[in-house]
C-alpha positions as CSV (number, residue, x, y, z in Angstrom):
1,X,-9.9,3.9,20.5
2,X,-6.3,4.5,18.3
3,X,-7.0,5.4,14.9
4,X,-5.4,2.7,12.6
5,X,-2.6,3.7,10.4
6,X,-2.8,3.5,6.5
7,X,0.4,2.3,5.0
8,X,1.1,2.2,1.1
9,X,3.1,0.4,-1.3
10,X,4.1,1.5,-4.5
11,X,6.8,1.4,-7.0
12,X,7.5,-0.4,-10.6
13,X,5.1,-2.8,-11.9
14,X,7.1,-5.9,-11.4
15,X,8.8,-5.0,-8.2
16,X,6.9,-7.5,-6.0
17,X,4.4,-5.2,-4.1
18,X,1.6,-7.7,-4.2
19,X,3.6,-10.4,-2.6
20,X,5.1,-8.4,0.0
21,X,1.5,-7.2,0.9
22,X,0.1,-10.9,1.2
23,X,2.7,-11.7,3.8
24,X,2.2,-8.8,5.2
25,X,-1.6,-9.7,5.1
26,X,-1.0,-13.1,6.4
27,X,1.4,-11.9,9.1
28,X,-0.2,-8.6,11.1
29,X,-3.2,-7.6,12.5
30,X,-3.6,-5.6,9.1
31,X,-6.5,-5.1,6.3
32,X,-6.1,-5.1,2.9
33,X,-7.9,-2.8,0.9
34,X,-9.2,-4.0,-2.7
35,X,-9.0,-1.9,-5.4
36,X,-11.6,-1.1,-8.2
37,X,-9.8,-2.0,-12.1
38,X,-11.3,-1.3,-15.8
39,X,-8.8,-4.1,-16.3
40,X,-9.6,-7.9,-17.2
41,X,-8.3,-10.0,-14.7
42,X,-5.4,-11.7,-15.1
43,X,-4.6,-15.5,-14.0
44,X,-6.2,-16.7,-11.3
45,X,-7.7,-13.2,-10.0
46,X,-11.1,-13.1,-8.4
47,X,-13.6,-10.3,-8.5
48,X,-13.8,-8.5,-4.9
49,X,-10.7,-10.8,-3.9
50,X,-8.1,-9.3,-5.7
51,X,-10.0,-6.5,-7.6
52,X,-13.2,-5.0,-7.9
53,X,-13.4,-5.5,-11.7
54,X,-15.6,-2.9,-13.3
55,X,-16.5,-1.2,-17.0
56,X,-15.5,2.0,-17.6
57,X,-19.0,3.3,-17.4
58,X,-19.3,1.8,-13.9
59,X,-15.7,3.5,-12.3
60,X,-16.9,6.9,-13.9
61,X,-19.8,6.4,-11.9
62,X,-17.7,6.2,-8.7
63,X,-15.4,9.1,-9.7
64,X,-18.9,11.3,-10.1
65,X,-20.3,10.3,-6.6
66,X,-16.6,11.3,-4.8
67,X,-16.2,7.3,-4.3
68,X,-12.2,6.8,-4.0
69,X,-9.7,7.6,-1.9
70,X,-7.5,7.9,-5.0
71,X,-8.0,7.0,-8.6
72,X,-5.8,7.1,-11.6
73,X,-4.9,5.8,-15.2
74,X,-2.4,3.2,-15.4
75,X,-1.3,1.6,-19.0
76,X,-4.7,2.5,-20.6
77,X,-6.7,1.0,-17.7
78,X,-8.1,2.9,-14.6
79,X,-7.5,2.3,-10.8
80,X,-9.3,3.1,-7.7
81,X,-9.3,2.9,-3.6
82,X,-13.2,2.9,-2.3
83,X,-13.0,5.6,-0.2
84,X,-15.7,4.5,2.5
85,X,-14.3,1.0,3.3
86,X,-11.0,2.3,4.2
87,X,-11.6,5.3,6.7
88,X,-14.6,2.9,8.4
89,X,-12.1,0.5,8.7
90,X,-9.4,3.5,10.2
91,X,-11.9,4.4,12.6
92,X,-12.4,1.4,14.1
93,X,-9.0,1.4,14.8
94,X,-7.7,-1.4,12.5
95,X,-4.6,-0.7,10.1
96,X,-5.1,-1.3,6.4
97,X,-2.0,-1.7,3.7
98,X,-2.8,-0.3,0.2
99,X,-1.0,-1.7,-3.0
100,X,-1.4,1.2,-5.7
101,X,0.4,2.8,-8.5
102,X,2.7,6.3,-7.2
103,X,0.1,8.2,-9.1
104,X,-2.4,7.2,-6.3
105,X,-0.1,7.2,-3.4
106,X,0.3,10.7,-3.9
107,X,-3.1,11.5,-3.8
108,X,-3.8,9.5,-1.2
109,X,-1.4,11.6,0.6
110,X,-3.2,14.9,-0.1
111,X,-6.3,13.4,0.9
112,X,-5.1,11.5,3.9
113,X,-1.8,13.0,5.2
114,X,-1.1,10.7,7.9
115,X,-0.8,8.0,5.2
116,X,2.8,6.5,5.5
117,X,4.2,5.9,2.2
118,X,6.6,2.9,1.5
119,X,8.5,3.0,-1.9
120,X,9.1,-0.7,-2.9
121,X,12.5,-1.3,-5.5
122,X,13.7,-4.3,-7.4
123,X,17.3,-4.5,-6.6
124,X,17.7,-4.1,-10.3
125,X,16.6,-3.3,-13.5
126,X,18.0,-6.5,-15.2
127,X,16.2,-8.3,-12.2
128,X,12.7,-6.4,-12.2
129,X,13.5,-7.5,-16.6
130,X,13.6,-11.2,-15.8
131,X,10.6,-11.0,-13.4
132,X,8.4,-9.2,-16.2
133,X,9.2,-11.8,-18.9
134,X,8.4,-14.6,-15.5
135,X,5.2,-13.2,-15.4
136,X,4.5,-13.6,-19.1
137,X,1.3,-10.6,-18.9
138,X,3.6,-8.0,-21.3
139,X,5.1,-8.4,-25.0
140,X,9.1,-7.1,-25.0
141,X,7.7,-3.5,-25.8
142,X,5.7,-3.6,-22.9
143,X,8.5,-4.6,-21.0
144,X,10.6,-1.5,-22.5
145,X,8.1,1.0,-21.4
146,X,7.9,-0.4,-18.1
147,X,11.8,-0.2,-17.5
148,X,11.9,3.3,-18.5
149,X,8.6,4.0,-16.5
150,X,10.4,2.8,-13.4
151,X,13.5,5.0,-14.0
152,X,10.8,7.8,-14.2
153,X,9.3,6.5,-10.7
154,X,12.7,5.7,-8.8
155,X,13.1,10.1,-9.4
156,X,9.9,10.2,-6.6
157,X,11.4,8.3,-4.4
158,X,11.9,11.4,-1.9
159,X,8.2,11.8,-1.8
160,X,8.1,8.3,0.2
161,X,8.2,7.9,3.9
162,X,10.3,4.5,3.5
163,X,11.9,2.5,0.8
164,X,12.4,-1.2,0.8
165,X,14.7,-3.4,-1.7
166,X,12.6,-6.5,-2.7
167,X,15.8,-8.9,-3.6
168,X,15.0,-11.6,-0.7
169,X,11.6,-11.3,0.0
170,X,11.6,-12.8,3.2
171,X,14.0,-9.6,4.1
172,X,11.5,-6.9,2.4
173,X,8.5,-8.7,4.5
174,X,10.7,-8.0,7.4
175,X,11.8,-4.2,6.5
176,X,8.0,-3.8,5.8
177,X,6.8,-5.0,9.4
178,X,9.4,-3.3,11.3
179,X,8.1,-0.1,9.6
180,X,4.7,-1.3,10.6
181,X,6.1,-1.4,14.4
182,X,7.7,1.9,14.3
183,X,4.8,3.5,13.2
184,X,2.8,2.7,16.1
185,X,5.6,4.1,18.4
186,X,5.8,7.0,16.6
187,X,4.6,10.6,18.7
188,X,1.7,11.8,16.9
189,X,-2.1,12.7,17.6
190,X,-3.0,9.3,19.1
191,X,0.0,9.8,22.1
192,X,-3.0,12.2,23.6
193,X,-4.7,9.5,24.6
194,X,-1.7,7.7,26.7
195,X,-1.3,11.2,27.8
196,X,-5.0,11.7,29.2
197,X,-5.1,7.6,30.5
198,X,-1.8,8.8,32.9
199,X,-3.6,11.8,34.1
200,X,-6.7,10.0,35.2
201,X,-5.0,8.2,37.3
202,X,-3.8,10.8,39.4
């Protein structure tokens, strides 16, 4: 069986990862992997749908046992990938899309290098502005020290396998799933096994 590919998304808080991942989601054969949060939940979240929401006390457990994929510390609140549920799912073959912070994407990298890292950018600071004050979840300071977090960010961006500019969505969705198509083309461990099916039949 093909090992699944792990694709991630990351960039500024306000960029529109989340939404690009649900179509995404609602469009390919592809998983979505939910995260574990110290964070409250915000609006209409649910507990194991859009987050695992957890104390403190309950992530540091997770971080003792060697639980997640990646972790990190995000605006005074802690993120996490359960490690288990996304190589079982990799195994089997099916393809699963994380949405984390850079922090994470990087390790995810170290610990899974045939991750494929996709960078996503508001076409504009003025832009990803408007969408944070939209959202109504941060004060104007807040919204300060996210703009200059994401000029801090955009500087990574040649860590990243791909970058997509989120100023039409339905174009980003499409960038995204032709990146997704690529992928699956590409020459890498899994051609062995096309390789092995032609020779059998000789």
């Amino acid at each position: 069986m093909e090992q699944g590919k792990l694709f991630v998304l990351s960039g500024p808080s306000g960029a529109g990862k989340g939404t690009i991942c649900k179509e995404i989601v609602r469009r390919e054969k592809i998983g979505l992997s939910v995260s574990m949060t110290t964070r409250a939940p915000r609006g209409e979240e649910k507990h194991g749908k859009s987050y695992y929401f957890v104390s403190e006390e309950e992530f540091q457990k997770n971080i003792d046992e060697g639980g997640f994929l990646e972790y990190a510390k995000i605006y005074g609140h802690s993120y996490g990938t359960p490690k288990k549920l996304v190589l079982g799912q990799l195994s089997k073959g099916k393809d699963i899309i994380l949405e984390i912070e850079m922090q994470g994407a990087f390790q995810v990298k170290n610990v899974y290098p045939e991750g494929i890292l996709i960078f996503v950018l508001p076409p504009s600071l003025a832009e990803l502005r408007k969408r944070l004050i939209a959202r109504g979840t941060e004060d104007e300071e807040d919204i300060l020290i996210r703009q200059q977090a994401t000029l801090n960010e955009i500087a990574l961006i040649h860590d990243y396998d791909y970058y997509v500019i989120n100023d039409e969505l339905e174009q980003a969705v499409d960038k995204v799933r032709s990146i997704i198509k690529a992928e699956h083309s590409k020459v890498d461990k899994n051609v062995d096994r096309l390789i092995r099916k032609y020779e059998e039949e000789l």
